[in-house]
N, C-alpha and C positions, 0 to 999 in steps of 0.2 A: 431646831433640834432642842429638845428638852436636855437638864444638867446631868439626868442619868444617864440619859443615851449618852452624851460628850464623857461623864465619867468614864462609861464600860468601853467606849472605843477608847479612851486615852489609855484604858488599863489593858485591855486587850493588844495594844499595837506595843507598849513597852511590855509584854510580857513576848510577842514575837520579837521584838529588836532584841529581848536580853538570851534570846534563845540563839535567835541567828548570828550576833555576834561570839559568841561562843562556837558555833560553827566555823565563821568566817576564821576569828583569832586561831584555833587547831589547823584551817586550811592555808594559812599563811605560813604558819609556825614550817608546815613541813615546805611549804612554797620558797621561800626564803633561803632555804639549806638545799636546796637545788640550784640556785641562779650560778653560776661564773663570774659576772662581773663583781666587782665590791658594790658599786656606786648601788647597783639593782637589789644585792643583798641587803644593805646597808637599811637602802630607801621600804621594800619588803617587811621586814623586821619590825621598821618605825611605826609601819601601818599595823603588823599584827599588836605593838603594844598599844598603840591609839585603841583598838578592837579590845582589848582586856580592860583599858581602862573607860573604856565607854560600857561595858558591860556592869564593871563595880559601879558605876556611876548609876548605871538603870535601876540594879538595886536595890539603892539609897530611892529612888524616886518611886520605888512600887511601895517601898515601908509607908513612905510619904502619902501613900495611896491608901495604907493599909491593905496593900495587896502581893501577894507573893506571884513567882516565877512559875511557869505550868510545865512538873515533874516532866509528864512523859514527852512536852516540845522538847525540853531541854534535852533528856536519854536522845531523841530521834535526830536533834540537828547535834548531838555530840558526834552520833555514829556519822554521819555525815562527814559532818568536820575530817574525824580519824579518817575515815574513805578518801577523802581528798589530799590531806596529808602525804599518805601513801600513795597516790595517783601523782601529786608532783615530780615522785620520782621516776614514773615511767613516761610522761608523757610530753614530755618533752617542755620546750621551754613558751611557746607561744599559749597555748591553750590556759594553764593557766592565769597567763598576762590578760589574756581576753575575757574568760569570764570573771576573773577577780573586777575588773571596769564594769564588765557589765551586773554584776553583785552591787558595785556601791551606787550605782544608778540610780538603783530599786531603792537606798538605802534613804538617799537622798531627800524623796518623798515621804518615804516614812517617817523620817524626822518632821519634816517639816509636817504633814498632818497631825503627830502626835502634838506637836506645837500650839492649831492651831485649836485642838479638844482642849489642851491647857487652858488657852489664854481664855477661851470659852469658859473657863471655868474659873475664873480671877485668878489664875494661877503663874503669874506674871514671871516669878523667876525660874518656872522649871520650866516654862514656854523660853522664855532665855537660854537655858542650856540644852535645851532639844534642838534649838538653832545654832548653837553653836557645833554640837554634834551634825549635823546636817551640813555644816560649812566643811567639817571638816571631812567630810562624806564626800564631798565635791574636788575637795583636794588629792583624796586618793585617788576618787574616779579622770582627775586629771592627769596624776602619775600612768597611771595604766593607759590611759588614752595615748600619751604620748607616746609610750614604748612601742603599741601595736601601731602604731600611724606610720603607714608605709609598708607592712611585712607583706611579703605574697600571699598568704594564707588568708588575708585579713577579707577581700571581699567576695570569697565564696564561705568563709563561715557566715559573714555580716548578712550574706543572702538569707542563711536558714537561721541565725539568732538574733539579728536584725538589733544590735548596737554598735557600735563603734565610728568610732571615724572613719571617711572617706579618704580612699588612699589619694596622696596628697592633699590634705587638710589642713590647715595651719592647725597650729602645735595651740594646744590650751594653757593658758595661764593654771599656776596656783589658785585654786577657789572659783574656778570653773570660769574664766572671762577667755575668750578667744582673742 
């Protein structure tokens, strides 16, 4: 693959990560303010500011790029965000546990791909912090793993959205190691 091609995917995939974390971060924020428990609020919350500060952080690495954030992704995964937001408060409590895991999944990858258009491109320390964002993508998607692991609900949505753990699965580590 030529440096442009690696350029415009690496500018393309952080121009989607800064839009979809903006999403995410609005669908936690209202996520969070629904849970009962502390420990679930607590943990919730940590992720939606990892989500804002992984956002500022994308940023700094489009300037870096001399590339900016794409207006109308931003508008469309904003309304989303607010959609969801307000959907944590009607929908009880498993649904958004489940697709919040299966969000940072997807996220996971995207990190690391945009990593690896960086390192392609000598770009050795924001290939660094794509990974590091990407570790810590793996840590929420472990939080959420573990909350859904075991609920009734879990293997007739898993049928039709096909993530999550198997009920009785051992429980995953911080930073995804089983």
């Amino acid at each position: 693959m030529e440096q442009a091609e690696h350029r415009h995917r690496l500018i393309h995939t952080l121009q989607m990560a800064y839009s979809g974390e903006f999403a995410a971060a609005l669908a936690y924020a209202g996520h969070w303010r629904t849970l009962r428990r502390a420990e679930q609020k607590e943990a919730v919350h940590q992720i939606e500011l990892d989500e804002w500060h992984h956002r500022k952080n994308l940023l700094l690495l489009l300037a870096e790029l001399e590339a900016k954030p794409t207006g109308w992704r931003d508008l469309m995964m904003g309304g989303l965000g607010c959609f969801i937001f307000v959907a944590c408060f009607i929908s009880g409590w498993f649904f958004p546990m489940y697709f919040a895991g299966r969000l940072e999944d997807g996220n996971i990858l995207e990190y690391k791909h945009a990593a690896e258009h960086a390192t392609a491109l000598g770009l050795a320390e924001m290939a660094e912090t794509l990974m590091v964002f990407s570790a810590k993508e793996e840590e929420h998607e472990a939080y959420f793993f573990n909350v859904v692991r075991g609920h009734w609900m879990l293997p007739p949505v898993m049928a039709v959205f096909t993530w999550g753990p198997a009920p009785g699965a051992p429980a995953k580590a911080i930073g995804g190691k089983s």
